[in-house]
Rosetta silent file (secondary structure, phi, psi, omega in degrees, C-alpha in Angstrom):
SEQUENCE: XXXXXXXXXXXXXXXXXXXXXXXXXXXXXXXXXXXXXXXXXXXXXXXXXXXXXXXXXXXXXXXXXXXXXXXXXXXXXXXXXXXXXXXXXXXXXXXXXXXXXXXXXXXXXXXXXXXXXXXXXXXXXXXXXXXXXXXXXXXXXXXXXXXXXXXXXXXXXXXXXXXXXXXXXXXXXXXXXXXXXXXXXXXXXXXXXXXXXXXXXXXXXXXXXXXXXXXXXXXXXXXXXXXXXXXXXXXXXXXXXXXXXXXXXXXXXXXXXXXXXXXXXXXXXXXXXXXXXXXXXXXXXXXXXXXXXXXXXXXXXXXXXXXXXXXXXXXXXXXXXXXXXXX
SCORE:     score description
SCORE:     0.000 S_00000001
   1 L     0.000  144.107  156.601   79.513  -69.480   24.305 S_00000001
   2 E   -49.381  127.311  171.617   79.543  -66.054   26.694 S_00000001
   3 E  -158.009  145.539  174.516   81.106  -62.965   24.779 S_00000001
   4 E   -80.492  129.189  175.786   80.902  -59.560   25.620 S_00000001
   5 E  -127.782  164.676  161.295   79.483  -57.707   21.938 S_00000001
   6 E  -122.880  138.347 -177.647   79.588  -54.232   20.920 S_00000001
   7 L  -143.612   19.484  141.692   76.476  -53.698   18.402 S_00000001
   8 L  -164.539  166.762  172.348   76.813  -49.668   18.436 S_00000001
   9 L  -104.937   80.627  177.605   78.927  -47.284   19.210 S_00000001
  10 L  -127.293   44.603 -175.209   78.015  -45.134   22.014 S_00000001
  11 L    91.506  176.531 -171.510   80.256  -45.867   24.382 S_00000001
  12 H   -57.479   -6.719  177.886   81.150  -48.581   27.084 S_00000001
  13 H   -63.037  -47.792 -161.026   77.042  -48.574   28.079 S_00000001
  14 H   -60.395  -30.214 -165.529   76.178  -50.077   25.088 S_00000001
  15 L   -41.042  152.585  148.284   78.221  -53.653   26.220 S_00000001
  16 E  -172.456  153.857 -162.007   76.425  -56.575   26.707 S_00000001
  17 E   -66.482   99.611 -171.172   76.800  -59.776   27.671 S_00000001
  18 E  -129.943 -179.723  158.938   75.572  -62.523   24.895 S_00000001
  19 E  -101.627  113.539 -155.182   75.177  -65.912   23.373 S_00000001
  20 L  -102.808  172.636 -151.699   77.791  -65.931   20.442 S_00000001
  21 L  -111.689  112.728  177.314   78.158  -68.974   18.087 S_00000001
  22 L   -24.025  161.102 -165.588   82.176  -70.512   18.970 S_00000001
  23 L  -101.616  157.733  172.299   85.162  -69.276   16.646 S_00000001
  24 L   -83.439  152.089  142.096   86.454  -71.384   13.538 S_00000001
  25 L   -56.510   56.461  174.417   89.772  -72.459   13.761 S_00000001
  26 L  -136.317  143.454  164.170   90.824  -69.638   11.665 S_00000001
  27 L  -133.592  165.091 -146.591   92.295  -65.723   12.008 S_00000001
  28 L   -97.162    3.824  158.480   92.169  -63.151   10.248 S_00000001
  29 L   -74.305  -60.090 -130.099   96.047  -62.692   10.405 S_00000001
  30 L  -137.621   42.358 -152.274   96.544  -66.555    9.363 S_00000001
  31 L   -41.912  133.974  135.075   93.638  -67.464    7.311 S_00000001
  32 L   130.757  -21.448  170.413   92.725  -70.996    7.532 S_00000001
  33 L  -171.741  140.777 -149.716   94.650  -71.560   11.321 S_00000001
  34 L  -152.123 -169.620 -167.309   95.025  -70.725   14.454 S_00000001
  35 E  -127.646  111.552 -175.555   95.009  -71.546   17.993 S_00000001
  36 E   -89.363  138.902 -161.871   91.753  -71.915   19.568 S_00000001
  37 E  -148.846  121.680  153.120   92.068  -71.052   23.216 S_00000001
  38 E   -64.653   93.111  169.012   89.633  -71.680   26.139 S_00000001
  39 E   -78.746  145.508 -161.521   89.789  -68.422   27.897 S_00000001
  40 E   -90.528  -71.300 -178.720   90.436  -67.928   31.553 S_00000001
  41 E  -138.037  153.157  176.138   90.962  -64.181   31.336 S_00000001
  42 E  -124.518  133.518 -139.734   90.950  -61.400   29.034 S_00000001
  43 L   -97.725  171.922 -177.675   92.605  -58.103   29.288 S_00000001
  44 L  -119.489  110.468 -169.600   90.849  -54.408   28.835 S_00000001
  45 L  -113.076 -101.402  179.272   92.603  -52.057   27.304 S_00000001
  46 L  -160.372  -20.887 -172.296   92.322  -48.255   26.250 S_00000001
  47 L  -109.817  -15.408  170.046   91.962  -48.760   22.584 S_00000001
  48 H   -88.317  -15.957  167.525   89.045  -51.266   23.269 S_00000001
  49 H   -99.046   33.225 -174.337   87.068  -48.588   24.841 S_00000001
  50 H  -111.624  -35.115 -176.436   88.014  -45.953   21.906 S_00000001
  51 H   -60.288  -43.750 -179.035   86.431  -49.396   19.813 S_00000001
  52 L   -75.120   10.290  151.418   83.042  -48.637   21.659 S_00000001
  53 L  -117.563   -5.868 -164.504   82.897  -45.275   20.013 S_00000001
  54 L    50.269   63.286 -171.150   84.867  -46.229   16.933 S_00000001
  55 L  -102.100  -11.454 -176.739   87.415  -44.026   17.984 S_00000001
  56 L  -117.403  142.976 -168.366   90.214  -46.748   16.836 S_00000001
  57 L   -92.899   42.802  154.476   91.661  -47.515   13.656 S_00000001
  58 L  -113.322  103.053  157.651   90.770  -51.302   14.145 S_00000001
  59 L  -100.213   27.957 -163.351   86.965  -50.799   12.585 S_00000001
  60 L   -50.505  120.461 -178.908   85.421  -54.121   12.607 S_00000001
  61 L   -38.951  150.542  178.592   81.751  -54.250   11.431 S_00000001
  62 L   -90.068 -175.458  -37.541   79.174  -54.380   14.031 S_00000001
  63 L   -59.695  157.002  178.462   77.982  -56.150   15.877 S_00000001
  64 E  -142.883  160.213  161.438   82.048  -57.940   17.484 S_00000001
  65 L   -81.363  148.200  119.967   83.510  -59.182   19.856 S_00000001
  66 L   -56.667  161.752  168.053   86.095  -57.116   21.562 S_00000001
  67 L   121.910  101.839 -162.584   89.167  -58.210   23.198 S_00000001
  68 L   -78.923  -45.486 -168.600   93.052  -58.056   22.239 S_00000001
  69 E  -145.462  138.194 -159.942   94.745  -60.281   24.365 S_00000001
  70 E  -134.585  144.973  174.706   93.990  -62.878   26.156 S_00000001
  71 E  -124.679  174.590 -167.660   95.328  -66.124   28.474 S_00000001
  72 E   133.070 -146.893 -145.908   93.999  -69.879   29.267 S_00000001
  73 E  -121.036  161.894  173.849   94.207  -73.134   27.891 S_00000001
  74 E   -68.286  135.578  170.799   94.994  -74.667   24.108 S_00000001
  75 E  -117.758  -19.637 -170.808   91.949  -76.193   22.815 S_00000001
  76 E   171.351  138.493  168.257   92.861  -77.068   19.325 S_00000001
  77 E  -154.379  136.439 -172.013   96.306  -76.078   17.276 S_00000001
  78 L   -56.969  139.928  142.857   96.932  -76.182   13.628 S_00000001
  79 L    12.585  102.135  159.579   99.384  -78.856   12.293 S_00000001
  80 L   114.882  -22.794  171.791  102.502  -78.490   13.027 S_00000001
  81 L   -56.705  164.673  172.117  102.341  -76.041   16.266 S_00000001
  82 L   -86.706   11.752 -170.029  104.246  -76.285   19.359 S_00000001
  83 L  -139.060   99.256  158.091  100.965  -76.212   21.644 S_00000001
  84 L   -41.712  124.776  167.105   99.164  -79.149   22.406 S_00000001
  85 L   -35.559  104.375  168.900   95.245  -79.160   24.086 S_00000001
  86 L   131.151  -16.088 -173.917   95.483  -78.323   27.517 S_00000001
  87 L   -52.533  154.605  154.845   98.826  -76.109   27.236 S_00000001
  88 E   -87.171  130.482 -152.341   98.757  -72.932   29.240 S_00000001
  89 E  -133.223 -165.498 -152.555   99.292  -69.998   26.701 S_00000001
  90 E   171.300  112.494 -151.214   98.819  -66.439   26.548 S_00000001
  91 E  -160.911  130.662  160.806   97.805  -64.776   22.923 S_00000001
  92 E   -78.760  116.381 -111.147   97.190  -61.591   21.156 S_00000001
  93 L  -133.086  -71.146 -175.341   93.900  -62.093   19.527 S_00000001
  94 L   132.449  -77.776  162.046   93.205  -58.962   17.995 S_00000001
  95 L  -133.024  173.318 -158.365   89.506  -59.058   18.177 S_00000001
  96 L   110.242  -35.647 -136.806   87.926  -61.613   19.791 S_00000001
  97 L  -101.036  -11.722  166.928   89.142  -62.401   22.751 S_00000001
  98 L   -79.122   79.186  142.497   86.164  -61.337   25.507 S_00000001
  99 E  -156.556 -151.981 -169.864   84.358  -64.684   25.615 S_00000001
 100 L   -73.905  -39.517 -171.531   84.706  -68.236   26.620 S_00000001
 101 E  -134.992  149.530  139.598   86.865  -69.116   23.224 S_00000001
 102 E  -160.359 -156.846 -151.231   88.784  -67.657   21.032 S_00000001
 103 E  -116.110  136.615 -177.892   91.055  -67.641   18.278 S_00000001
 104 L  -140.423  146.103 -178.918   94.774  -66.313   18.040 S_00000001
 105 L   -58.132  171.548 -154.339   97.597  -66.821   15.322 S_00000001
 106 L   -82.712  -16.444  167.167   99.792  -69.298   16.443 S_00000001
 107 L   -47.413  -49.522 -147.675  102.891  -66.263   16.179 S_00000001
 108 L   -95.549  -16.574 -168.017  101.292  -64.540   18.514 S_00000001
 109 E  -109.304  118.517  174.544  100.408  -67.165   21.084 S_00000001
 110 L  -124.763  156.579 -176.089  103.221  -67.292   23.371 S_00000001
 111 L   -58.770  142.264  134.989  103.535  -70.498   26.734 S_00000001
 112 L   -34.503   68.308  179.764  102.319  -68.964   29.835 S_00000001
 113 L   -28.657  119.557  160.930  105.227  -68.822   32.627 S_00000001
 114 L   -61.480   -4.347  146.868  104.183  -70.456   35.720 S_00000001
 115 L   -58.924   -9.009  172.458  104.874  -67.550   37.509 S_00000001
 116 L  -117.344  144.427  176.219  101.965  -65.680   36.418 S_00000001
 117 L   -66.034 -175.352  174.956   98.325  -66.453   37.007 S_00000001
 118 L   -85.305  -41.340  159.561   95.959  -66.250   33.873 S_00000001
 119 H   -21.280  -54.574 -174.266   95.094  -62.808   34.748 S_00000001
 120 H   -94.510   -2.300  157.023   98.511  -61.406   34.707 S_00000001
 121 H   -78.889  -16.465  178.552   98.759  -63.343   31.606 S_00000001
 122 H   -70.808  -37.081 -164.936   96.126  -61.363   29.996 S_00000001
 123 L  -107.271   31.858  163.927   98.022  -58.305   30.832 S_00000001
 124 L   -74.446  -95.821 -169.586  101.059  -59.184   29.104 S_00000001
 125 H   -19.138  -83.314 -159.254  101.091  -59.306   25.366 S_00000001
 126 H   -44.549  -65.913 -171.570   99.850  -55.789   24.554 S_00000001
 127 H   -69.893  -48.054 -157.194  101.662  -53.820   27.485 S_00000001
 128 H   -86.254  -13.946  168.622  104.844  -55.401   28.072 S_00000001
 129 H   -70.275  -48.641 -172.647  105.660  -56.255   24.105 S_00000001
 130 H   -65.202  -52.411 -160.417  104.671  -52.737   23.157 S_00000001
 131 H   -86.980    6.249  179.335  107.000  -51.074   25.710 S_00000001
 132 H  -108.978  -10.922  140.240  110.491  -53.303   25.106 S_00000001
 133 H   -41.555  -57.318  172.870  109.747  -52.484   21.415 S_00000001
 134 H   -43.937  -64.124 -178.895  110.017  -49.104   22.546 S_00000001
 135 H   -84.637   21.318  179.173  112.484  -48.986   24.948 S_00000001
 136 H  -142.867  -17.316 -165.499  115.038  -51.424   23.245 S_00000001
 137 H  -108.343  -38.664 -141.129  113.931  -51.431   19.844 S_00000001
 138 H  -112.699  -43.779 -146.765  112.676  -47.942   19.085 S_00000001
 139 L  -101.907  -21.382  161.471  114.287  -45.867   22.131 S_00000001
 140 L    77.922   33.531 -173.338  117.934  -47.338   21.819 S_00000001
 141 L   -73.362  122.562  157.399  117.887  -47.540   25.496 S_00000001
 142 L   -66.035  153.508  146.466  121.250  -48.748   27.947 S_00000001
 143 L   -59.028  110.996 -179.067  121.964  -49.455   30.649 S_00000001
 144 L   117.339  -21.943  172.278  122.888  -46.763   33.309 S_00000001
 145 L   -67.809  170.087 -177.863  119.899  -44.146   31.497 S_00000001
 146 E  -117.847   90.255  169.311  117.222  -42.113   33.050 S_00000001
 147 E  -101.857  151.092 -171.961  113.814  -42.931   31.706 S_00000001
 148 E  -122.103  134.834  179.872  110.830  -40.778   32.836 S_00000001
 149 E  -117.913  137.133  158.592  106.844  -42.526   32.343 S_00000001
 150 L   -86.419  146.123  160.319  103.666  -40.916   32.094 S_00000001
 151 L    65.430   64.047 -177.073  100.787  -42.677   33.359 S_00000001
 152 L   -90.285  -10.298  163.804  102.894  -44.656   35.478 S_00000001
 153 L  -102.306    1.720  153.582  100.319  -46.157   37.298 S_00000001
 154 L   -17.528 -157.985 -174.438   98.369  -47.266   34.339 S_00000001
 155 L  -124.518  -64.354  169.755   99.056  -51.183   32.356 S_00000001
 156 H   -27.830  -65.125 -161.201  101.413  -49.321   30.165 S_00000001
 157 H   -74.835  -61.872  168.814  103.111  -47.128   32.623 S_00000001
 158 H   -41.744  -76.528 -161.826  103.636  -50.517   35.451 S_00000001
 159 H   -47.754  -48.438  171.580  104.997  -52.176   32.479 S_00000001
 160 H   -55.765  -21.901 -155.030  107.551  -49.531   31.024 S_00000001
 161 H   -95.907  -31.923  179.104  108.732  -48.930   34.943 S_00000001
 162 H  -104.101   20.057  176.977  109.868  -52.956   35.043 S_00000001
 163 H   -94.360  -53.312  169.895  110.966  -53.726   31.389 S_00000001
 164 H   -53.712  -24.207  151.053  113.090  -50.725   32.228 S_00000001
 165 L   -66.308  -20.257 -149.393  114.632  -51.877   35.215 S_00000001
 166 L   -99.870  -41.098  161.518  114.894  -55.305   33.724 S_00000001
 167 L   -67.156    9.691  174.719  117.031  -53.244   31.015 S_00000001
 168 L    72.808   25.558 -162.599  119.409  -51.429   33.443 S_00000001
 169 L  -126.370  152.182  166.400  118.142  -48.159   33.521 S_00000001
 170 E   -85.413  144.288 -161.149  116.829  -46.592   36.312 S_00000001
 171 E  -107.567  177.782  176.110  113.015  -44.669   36.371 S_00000001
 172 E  -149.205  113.714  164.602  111.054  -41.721   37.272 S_00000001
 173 E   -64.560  148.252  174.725  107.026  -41.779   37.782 S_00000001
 174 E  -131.950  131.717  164.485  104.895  -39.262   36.777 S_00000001
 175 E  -142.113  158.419  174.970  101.523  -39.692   38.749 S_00000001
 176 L  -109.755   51.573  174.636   98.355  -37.715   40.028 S_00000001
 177 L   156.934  130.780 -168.713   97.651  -39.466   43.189 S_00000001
 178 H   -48.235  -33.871  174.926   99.010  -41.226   46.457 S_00000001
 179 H   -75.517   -9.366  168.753   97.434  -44.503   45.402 S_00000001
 180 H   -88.402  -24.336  160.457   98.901  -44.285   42.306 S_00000001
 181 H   -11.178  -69.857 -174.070  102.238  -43.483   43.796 S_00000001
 182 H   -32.497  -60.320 -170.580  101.916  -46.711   45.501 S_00000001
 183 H   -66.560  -42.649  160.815  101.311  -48.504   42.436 S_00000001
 184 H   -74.479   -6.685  160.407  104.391  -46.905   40.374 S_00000001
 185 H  -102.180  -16.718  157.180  106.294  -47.598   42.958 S_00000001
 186 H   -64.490  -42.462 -175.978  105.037  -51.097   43.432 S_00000001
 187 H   -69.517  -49.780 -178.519  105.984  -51.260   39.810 S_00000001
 188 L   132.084   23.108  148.147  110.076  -50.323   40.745 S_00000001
 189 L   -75.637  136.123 -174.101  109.937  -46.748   40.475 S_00000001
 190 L   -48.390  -68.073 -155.547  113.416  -44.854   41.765 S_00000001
 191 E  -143.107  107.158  169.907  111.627  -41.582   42.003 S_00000001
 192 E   -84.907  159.644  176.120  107.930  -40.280   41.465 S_00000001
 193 E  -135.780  161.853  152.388  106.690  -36.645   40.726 S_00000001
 194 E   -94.245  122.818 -178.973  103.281  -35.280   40.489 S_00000001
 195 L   -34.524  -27.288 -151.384  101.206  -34.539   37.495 S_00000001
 196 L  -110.183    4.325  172.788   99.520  -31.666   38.446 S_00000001
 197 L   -85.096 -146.805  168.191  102.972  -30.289   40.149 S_00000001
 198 L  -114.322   87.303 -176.652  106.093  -28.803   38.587 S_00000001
 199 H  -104.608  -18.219  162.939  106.996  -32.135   37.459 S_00000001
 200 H  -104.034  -13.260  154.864  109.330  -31.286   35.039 S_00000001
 201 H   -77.507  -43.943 -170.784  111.533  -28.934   36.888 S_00000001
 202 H   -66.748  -47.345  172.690  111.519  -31.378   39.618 S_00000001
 203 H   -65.046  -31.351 -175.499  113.012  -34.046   36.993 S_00000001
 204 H   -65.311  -34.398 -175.733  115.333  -31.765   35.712 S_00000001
 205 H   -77.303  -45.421 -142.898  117.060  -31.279   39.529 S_00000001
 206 H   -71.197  -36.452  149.686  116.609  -34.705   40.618 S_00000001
 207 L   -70.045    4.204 -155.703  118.591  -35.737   37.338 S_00000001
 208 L    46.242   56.748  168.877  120.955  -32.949   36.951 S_00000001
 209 L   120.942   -7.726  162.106  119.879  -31.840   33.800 S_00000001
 210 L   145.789 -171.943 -170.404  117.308  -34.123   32.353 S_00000001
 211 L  -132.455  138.237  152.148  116.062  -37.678   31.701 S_00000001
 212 L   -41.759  -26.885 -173.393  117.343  -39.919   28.483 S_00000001
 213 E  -171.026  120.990   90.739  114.106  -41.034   27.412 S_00000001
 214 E    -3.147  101.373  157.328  110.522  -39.984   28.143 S_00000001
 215 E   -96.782  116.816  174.242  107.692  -43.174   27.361 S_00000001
 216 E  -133.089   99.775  129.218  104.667  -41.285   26.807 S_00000001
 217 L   -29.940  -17.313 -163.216  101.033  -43.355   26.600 S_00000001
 218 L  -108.026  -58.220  167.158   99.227  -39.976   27.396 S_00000001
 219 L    61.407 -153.891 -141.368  100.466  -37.083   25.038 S_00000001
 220 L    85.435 -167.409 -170.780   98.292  -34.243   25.536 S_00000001
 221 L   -95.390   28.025  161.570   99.650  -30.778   26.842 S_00000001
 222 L   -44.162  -51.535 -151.657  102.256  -32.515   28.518 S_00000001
 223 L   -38.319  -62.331 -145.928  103.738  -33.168   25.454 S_00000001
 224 H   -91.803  -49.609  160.042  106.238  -30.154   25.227 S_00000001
 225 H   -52.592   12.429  145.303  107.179  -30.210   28.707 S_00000001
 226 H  -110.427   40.277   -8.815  108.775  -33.646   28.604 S_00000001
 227 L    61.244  -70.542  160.775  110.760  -32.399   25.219 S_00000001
 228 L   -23.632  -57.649 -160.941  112.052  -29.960   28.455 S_00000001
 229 L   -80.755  -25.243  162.416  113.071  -32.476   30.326 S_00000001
 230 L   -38.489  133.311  158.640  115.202  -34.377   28.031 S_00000001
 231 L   -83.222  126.906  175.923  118.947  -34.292   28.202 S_00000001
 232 L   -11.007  130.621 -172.021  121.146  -33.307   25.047 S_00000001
 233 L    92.700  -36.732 -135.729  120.287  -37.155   23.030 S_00000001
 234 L   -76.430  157.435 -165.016  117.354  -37.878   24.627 S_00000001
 235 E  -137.513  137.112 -179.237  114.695  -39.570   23.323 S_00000001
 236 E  -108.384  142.151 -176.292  110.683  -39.079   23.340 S_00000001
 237 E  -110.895   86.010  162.218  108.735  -42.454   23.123 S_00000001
 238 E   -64.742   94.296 -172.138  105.312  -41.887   21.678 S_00000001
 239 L  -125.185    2.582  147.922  103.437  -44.613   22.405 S_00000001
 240 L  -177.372 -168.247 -153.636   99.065  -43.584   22.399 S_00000001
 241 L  -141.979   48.719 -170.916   97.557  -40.401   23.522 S_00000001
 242 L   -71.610   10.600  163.439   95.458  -42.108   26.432 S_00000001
 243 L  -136.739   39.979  152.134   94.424  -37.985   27.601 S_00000001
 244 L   110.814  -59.570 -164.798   92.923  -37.177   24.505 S_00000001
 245 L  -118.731  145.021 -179.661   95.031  -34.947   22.762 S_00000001
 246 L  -101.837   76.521 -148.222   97.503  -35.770   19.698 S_00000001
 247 L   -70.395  149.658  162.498  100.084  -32.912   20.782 S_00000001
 248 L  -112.870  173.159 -142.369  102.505  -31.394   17.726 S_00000001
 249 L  -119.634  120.386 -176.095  105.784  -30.697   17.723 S_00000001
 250 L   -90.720  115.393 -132.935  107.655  -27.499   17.039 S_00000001
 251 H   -83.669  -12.198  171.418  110.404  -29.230   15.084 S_00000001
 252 H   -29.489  -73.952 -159.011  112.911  -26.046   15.995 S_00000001
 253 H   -36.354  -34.750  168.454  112.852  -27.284   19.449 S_00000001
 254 H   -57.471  -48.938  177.001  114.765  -30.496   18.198 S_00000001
 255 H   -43.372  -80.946 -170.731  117.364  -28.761   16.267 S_00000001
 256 H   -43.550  -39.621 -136.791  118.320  -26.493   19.047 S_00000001
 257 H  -106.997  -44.142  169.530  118.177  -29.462   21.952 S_00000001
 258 L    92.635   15.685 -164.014  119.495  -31.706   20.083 S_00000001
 259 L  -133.763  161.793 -177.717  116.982  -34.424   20.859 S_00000001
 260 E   -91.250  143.255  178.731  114.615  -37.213   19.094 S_00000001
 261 E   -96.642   76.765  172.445  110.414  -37.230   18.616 S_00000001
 262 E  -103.336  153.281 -178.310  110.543  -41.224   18.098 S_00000001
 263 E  -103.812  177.837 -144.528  107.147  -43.281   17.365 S_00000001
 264 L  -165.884   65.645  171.113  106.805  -46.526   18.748 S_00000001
 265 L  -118.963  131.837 -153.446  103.945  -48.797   17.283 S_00000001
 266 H  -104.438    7.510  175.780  104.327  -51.977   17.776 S_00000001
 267 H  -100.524  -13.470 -179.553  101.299  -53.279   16.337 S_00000001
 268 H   -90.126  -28.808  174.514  102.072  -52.204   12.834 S_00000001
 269 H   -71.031  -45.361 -162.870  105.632  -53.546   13.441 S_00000001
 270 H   -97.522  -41.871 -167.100  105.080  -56.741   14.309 S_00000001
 271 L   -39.746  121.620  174.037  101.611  -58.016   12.598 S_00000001
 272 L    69.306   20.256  170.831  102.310  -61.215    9.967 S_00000001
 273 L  -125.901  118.516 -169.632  106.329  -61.251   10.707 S_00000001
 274 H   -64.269  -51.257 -169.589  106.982  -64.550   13.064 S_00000001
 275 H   -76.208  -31.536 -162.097  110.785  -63.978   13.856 S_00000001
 276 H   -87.991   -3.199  174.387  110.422  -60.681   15.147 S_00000001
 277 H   -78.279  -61.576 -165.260  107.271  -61.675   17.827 S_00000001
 278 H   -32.116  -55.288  153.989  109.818  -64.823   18.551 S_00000001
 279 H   -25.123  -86.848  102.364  112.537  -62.166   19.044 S_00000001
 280 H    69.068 -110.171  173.241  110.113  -60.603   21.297 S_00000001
 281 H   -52.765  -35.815  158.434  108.683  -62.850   23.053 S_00000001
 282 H   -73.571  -25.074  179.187  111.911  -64.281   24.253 S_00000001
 283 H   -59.982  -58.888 -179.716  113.373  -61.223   25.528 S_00000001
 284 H   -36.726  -58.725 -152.376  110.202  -60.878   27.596 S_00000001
 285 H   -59.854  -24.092 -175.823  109.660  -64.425   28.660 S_00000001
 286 H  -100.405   19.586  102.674  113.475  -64.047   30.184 S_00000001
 287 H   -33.461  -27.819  174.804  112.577  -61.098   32.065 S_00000001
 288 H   -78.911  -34.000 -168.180  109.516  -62.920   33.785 S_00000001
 289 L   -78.713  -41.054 -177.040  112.183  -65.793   34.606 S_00000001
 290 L   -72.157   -3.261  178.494  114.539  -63.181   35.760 S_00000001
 291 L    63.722   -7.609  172.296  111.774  -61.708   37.980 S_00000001
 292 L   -46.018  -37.218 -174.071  111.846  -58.237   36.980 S_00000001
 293 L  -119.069  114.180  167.666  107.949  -58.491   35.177 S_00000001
 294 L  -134.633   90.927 -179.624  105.089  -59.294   37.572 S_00000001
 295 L   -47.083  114.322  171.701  102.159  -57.683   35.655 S_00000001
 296 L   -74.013   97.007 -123.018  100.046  -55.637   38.044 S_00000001
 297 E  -117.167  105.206 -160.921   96.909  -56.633   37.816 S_00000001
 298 L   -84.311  -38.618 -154.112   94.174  -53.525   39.232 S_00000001
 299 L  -156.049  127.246 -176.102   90.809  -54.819   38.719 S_00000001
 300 L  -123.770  126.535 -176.320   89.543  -58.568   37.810 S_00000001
 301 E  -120.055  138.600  165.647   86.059  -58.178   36.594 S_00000001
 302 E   -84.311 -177.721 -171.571   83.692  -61.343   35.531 S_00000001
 303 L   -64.079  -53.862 -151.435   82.476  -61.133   31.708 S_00000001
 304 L   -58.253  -26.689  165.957   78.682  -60.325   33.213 S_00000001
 305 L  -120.122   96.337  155.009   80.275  -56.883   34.339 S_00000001
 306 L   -71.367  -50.498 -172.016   82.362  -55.790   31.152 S_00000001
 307 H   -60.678  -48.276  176.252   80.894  -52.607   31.455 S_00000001
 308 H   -58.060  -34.656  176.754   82.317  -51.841   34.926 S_00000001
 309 H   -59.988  -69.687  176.498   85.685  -52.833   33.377 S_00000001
 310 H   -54.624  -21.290  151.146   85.636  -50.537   30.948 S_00000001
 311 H   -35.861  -61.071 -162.662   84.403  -47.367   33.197 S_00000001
 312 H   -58.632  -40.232  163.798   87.541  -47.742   35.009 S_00000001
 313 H   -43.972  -75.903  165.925   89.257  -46.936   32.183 S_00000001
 314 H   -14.686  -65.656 -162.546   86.980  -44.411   30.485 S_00000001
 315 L   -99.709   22.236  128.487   87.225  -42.794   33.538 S_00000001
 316 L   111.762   51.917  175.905   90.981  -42.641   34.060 S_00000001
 317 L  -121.282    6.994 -152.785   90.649  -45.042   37.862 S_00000001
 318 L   -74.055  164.369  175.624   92.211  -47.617   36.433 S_00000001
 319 L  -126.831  122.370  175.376   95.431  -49.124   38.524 S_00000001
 320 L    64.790 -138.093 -179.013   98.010  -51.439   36.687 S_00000001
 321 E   -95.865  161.898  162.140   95.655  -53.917   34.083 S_00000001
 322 L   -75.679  157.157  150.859   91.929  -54.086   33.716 S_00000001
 323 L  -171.942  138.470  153.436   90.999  -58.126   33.156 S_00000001
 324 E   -56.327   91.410 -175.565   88.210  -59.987   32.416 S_00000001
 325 E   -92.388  144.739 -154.767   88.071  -63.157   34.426 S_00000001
 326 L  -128.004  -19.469 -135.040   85.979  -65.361   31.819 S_00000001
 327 L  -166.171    0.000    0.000   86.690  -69.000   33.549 S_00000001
């Protein structure tokens, strides 16, 4: 089969395109079975191109496949699953998942809604699981709050601005540029600001006094100025450091303020426990039926340019998801 390998680490150059020998029906979550899935498309994320430096604390010997999450069709499912050959699915893989097949536990494999393409199925799993852990699980959010997202026009940032409408709260973008404007606002944001403005004074008026909860993907020197913007309760959502810097926290600032630092990883939370993906996965799947999540999908790349997919990232152009059309 086609799969994208990494065989050093020196960045997203190094990619190439090869011929790899098909996956067992096995993972490395579920040892002996899994869900073999002909993939359509596969999504690109920010921690797979910190994998092409081995910048990520997923260190899998070289040469691998990359590739987290993925969508297509059931090809084979262990004994006893609910997804027959030919189903349309959608499955967090892990590694893996940039070729023609691969393999994903069967927890983890959730049906594809026929409202989404394979593409915008690709760009599910990762983004939109990770932020309703956050903002419902981690971030205690209601209905009637004020959440504010960095890197709102991002796969993260689209995703946090409609699980949070789809949760009752109304948003605020933080972006560096009119097209991403577009795109957080394409997403359902209420109100945008600019990075490179007085973006946290400007949230402070527009809310009287602050925002409930801060989702932050970027963290950097940001960091302390959205701590600012928070209202008495308020909550900071850590969720990666996608500019670089792993900011710290002057722990004062809480005390006085009266507000929470909470972290929010949802891959350490969820990995080997079945009811809480199930959990999960249903909340989501009735937000897509409810119409609230229609993953925005920036740039569909074939396999043969992997490399261009990952540039966009690297180099911070990306809009909504990256994805790997494989099929």
């Amino acid at each position: 089969m086609r799969a994208v390998q990494i065989s050093e680490l020196s960045g997203p150059d190094a990619i190439r395109v090869v011929d790899a020998p098909a996956p067992e029906p096995s993972h490395m979550l579920t040892p002996g079975e899994g869900v073999v899935i002909d993939v359509a498309a596969a999504g690109v994320s920010f921690p797979d191109v910190l994998q092409t430096r081995g910048l990520y604390q997923v260190k899998p010997d070289l040469p691998f496949i990359p590739g987290a999450e993925v969508a297509g069709t059931v090809a084979l499912s262990p004994a006893g699953s609910v997804f027959q050959p030919g189903d349309r699915v959608m499955a967090f893989t892990v590694l893996g998942g940039m070729a023609e097949q691969a393999v994903a536990p069967a927890y983890l494999t959730f049906a594809l809604p026929e409202e989404l393409d394979f593409a915008q199925g690709a760009s599910l799993i990762l983004n939109y699981h990770t932020v309703y852990f956050a903002l419902k699980l981690r971030g205690r959010l209601k209905e009637g709050e004020r959440v504010l997202v960095h890197g709102a026009a991002g796969g993260v940032g689209t995703a946090a601005l409609q699980v949070a409408k789809a949760l009752g709260a109304s948003t605020i973008a933080v972006v560096s540029s009119d097209e991403k404007e577009r795109v957080a606002r394409e997403a359902g944001a209420d109100e945008v600001v600019r990075s490179d403005g007085p973006w946290r004074e400007q949230v402070v008026e527009l809310t009287g006094g602050g925002v409930d909860v801060v989702l932050d993907p970027v963290g950097g020197d940001r960091f302390t100025d959205s701590l600012r913007a928070l209202r008495e309760d308020g909550r900071l959502l850590v969720v990666g450091f996608t500019g670089g810097g792993i900011p710290e926290v002057k722990v004062n600032r809480l005390l006085l303020r009266n507000v929470s630092v909470v972290g929010a990883g949802w891959g350490a939370y969820v990995m080997g426990n079945v009811e809480r993906n199930r959990e999960n996965g249903e909340a989501v799947a009735k937000m897509i039926a409810d119409g609230f999540i229609r993953p925005i999908v920036g740039g569909r790349y074939p396999l043969e340019h992997a490399v261009d997919a990952f540039a966009q990232i690297d180099e911070r152009r990306a809009l909504g998801k990256v994805v790997l059309e494989v099929s």
